[in-house]
Chimera marker file (.cmm) of the C-alpha trace (Angstrom):
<marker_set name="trace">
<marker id="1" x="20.938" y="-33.849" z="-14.640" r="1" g="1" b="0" radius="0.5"/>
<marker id="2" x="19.195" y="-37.703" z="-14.920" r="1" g="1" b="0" radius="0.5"/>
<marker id="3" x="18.091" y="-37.550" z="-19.090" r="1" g="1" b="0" radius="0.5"/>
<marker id="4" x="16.224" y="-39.926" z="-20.743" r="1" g="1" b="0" radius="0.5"/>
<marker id="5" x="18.327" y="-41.165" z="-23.254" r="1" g="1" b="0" radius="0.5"/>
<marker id="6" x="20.644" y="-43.874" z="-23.876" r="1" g="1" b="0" radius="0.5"/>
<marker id="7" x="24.570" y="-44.256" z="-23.261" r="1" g="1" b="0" radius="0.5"/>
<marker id="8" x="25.829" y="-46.686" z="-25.272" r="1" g="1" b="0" radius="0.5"/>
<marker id="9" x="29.233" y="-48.506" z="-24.779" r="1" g="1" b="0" radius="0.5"/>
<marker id="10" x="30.520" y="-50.198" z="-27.908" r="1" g="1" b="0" radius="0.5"/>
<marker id="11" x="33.903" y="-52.184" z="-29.207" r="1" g="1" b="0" radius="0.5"/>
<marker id="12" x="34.881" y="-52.575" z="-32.324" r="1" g="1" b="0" radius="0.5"/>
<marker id="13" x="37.728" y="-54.895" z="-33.406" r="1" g="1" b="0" radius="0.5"/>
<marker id="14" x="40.357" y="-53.268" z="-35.897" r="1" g="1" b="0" radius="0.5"/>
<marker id="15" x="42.520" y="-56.297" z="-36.594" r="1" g="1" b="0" radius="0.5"/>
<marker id="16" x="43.812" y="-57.555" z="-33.189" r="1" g="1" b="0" radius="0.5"/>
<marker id="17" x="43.068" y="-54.520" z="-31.496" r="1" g="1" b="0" radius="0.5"/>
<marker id="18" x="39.697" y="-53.194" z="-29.916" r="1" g="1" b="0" radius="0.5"/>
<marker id="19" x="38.270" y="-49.821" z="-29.779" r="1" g="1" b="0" radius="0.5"/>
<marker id="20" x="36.235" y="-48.492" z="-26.967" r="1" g="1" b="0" radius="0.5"/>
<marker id="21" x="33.720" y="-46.141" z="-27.988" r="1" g="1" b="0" radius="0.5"/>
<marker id="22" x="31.516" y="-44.125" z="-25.383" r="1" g="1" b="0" radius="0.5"/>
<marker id="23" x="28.243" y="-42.154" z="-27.486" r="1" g="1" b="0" radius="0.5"/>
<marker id="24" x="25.738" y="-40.000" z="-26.144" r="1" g="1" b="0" radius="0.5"/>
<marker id="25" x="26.965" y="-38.744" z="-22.797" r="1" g="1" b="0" radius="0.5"/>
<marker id="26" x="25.180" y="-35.801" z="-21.653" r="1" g="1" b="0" radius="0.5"/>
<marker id="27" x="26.309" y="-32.860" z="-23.598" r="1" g="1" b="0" radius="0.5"/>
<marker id="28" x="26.856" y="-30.582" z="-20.452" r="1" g="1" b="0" radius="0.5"/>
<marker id="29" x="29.719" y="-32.942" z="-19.527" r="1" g="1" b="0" radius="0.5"/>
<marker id="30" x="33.960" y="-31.919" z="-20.069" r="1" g="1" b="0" radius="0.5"/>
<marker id="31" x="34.487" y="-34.347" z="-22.676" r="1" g="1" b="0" radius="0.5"/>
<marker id="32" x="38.317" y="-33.980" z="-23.091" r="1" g="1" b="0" radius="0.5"/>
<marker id="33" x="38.621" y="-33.747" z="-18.980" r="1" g="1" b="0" radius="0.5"/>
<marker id="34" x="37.054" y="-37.438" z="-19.454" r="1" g="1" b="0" radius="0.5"/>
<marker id="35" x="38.746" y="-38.802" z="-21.767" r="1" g="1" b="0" radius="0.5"/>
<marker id="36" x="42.047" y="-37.554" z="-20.019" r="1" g="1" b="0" radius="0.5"/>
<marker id="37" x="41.070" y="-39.429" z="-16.822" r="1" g="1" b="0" radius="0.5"/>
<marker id="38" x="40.006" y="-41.931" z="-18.358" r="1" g="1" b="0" radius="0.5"/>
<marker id="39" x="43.544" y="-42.462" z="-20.028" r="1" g="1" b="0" radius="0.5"/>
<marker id="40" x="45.388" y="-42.027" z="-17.267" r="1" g="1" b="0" radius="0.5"/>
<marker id="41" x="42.911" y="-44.248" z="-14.846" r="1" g="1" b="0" radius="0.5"/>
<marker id="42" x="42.651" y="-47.627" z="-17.407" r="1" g="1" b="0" radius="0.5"/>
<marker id="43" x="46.579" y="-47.378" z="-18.222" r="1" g="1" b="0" radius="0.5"/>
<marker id="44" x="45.216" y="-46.387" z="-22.096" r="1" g="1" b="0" radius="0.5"/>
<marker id="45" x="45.607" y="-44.100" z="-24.927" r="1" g="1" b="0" radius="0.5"/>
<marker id="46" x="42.488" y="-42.305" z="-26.172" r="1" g="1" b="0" radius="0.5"/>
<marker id="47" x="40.918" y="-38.968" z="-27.844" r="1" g="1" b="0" radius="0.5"/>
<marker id="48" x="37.732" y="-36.811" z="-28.316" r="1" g="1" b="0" radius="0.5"/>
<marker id="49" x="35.968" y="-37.164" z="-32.030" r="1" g="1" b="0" radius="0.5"/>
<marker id="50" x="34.082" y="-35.236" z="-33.366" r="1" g="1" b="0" radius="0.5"/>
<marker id="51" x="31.818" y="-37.137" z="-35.633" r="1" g="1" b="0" radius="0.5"/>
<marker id="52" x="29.253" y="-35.834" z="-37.783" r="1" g="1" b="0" radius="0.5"/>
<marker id="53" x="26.201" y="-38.384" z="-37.654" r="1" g="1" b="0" radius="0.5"/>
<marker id="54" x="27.101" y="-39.294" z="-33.799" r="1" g="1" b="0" radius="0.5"/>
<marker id="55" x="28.390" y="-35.985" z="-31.797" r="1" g="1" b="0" radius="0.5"/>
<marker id="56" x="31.349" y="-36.262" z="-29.753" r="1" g="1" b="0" radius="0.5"/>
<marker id="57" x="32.176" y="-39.503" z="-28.838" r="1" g="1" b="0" radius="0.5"/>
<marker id="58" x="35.241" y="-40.993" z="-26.724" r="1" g="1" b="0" radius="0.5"/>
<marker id="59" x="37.627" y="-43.103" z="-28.406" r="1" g="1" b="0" radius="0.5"/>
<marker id="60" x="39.742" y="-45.408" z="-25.788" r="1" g="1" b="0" radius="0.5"/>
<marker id="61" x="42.294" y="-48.667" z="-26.995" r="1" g="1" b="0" radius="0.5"/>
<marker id="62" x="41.204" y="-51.753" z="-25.738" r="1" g="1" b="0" radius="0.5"/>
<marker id="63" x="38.481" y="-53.331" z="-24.831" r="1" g="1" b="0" radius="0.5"/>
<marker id="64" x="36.991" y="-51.184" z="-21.342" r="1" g="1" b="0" radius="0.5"/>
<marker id="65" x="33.528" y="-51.621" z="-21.237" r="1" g="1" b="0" radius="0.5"/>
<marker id="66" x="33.600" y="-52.849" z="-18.010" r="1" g="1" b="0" radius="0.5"/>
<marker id="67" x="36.015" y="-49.958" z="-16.751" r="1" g="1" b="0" radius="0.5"/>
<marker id="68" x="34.102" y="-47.599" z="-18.300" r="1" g="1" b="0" radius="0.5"/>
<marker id="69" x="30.974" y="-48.619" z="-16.268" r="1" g="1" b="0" radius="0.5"/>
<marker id="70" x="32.416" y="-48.651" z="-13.021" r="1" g="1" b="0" radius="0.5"/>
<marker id="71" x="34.047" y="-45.392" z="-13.926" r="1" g="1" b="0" radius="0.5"/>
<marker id="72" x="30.833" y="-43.976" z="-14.889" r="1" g="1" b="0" radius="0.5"/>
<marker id="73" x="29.761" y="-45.473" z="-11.681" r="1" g="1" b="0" radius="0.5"/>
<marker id="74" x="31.976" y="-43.876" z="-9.336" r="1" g="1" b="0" radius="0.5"/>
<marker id="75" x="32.012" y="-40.609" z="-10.637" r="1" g="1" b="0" radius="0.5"/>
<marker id="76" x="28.585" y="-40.055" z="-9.895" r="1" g="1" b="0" radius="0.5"/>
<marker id="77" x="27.317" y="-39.642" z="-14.140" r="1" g="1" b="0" radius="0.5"/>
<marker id="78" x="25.389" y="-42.790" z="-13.759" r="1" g="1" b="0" radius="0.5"/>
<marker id="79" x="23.567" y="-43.280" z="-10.205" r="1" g="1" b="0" radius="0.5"/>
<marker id="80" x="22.552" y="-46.929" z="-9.178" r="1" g="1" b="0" radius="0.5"/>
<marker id="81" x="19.053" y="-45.318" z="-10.402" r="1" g="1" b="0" radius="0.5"/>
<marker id="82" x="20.059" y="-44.757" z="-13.966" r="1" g="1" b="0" radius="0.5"/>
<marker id="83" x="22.332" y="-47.118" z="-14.810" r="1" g="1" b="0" radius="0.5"/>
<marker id="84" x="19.695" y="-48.509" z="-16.813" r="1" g="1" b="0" radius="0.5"/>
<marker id="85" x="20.304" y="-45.653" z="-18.823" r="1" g="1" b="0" radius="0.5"/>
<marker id="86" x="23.540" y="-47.944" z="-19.794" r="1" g="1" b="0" radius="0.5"/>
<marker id="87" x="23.297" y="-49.899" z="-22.824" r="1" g="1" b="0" radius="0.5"/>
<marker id="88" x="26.691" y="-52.086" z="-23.414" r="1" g="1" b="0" radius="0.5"/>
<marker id="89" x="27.210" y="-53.538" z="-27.495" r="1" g="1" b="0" radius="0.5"/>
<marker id="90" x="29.801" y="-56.519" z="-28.530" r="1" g="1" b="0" radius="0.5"/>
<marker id="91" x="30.510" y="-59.572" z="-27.873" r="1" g="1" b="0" radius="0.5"/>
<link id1="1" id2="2" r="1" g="1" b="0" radius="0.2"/>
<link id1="2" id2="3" r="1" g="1" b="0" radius="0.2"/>
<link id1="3" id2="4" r="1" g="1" b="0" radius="0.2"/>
<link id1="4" id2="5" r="1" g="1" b="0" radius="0.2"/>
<link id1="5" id2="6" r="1" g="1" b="0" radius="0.2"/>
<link id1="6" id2="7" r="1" g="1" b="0" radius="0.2"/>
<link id1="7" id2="8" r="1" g="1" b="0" radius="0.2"/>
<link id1="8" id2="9" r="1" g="1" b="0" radius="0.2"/>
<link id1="9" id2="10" r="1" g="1" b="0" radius="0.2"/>
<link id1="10" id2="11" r="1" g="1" b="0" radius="0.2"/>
<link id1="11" id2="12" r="1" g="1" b="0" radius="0.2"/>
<link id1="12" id2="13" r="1" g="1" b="0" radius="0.2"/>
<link id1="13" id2="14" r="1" g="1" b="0" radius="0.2"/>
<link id1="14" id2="15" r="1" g="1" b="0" radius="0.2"/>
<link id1="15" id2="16" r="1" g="1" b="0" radius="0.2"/>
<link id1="16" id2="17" r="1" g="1" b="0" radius="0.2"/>
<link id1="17" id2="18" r="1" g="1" b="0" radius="0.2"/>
<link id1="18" id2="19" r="1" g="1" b="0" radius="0.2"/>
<link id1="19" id2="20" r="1" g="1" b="0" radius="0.2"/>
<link id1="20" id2="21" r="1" g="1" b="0" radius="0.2"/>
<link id1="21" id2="22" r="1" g="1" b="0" radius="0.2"/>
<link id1="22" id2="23" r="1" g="1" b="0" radius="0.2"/>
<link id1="23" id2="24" r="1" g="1" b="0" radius="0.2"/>
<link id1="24" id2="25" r="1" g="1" b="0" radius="0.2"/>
<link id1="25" id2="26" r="1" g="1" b="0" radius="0.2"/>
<link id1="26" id2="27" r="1" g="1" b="0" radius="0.2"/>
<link id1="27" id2="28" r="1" g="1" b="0" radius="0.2"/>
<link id1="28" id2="29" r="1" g="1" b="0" radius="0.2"/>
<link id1="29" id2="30" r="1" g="1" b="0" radius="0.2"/>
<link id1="30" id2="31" r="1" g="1" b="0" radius="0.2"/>
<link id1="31" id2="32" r="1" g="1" b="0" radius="0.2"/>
<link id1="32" id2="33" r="1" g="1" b="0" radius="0.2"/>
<link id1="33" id2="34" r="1" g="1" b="0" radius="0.2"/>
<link id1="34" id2="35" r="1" g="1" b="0" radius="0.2"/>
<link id1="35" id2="36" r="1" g="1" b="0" radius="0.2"/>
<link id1="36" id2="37" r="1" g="1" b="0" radius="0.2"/>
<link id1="37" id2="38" r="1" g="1" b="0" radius="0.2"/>
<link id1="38" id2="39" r="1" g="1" b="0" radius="0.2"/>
<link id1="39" id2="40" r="1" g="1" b="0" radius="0.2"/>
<link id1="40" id2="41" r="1" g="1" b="0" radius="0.2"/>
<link id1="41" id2="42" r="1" g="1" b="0" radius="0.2"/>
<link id1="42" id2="43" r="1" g="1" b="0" radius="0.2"/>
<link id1="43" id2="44" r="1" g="1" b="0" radius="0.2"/>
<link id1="44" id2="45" r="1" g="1" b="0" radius="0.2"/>
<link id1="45" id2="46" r="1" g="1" b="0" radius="0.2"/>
<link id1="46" id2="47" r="1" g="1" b="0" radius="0.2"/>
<link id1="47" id2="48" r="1" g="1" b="0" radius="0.2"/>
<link id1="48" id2="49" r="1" g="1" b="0" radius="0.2"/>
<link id1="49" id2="50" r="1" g="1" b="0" radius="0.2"/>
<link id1="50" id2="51" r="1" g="1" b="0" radius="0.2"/>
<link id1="51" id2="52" r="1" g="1" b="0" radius="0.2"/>
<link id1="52" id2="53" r="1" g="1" b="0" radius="0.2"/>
<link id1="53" id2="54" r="1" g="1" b="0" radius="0.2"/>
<link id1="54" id2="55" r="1" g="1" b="0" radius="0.2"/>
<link id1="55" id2="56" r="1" g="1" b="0" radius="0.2"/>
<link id1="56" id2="57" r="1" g="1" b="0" radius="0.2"/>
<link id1="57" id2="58" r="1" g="1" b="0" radius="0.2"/>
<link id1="58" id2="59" r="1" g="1" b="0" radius="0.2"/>
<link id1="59" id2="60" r="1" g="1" b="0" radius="0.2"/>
<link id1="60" id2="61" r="1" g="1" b="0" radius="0.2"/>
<link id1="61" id2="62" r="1" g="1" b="0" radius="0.2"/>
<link id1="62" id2="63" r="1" g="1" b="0" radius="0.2"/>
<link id1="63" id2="64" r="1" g="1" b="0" radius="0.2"/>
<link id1="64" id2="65" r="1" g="1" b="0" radius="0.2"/>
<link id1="65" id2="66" r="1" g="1" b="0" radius="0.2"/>
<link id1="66" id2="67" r="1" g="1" b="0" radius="0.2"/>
<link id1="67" id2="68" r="1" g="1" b="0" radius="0.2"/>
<link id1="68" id2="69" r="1" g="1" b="0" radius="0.2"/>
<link id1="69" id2="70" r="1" g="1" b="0" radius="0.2"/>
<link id1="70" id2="71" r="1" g="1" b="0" radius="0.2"/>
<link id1="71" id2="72" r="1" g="1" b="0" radius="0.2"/>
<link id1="72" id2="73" r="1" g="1" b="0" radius="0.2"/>
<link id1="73" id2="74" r="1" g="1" b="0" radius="0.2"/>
<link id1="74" id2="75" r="1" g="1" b="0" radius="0.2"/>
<link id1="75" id2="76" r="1" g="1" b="0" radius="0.2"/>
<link id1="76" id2="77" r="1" g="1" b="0" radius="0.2"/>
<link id1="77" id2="78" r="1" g="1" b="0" radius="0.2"/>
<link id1="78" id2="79" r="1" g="1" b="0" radius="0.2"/>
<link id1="79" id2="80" r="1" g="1" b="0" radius="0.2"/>
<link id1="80" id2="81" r="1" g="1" b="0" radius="0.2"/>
<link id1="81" id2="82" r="1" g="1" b="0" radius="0.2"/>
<link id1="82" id2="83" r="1" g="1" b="0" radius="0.2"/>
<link id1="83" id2="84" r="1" g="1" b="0" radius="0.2"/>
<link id1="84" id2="85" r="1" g="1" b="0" radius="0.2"/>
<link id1="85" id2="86" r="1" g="1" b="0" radius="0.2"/>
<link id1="86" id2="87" r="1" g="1" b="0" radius="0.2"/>
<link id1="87" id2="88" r="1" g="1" b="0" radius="0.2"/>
<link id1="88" id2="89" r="1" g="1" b="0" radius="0.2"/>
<link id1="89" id2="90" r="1" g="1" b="0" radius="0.2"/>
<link id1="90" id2="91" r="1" g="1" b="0" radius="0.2"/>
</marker_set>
């Protein structure tokens, strides 16, 4: 399952909230069983898009990078191996 390419963790700021956005997780992956743990495991709201120029992505509210990384982490998608395979954007 190890791929070459990039996951990329960003947050955007819309207003005073933050956005979570998780892009390019392997495609053989249960996005909406994610997302729904996810939600229920960082106390959050979130949803699956659909986006045209990026694939599905993974919308969550507030800022959980560093959630979303030791999720990510303990769920065995990144290993200790590939979690240079992790690239985190923001501030």
């Amino acid at each position: 399952m190890i791929n070459s390419n990039k996951i990329h963790l960003r947050v955007q700021q819309q207003g005073r909230r933050y956005l979570t956005i998780i892009q390019d997780l392997d495609n053989d992956l249960d996005f909406k069983r994610i997302c729904k743990d996810m939600r229920k495991k960082f106390s959050c709201n979130g949803n699956v898009v659909n986006d045209t120029d990026l694939g599905e992505i993974i919308q969550l509210q507030g800022d959980q990078r560093d959630n979303v990384k030791e999720w990510l982490l303990a769920n065995e998608i990144l290993t200790a191996n590939s979690i240079d395979r992790l690239v985190i954007h923001g501030f």
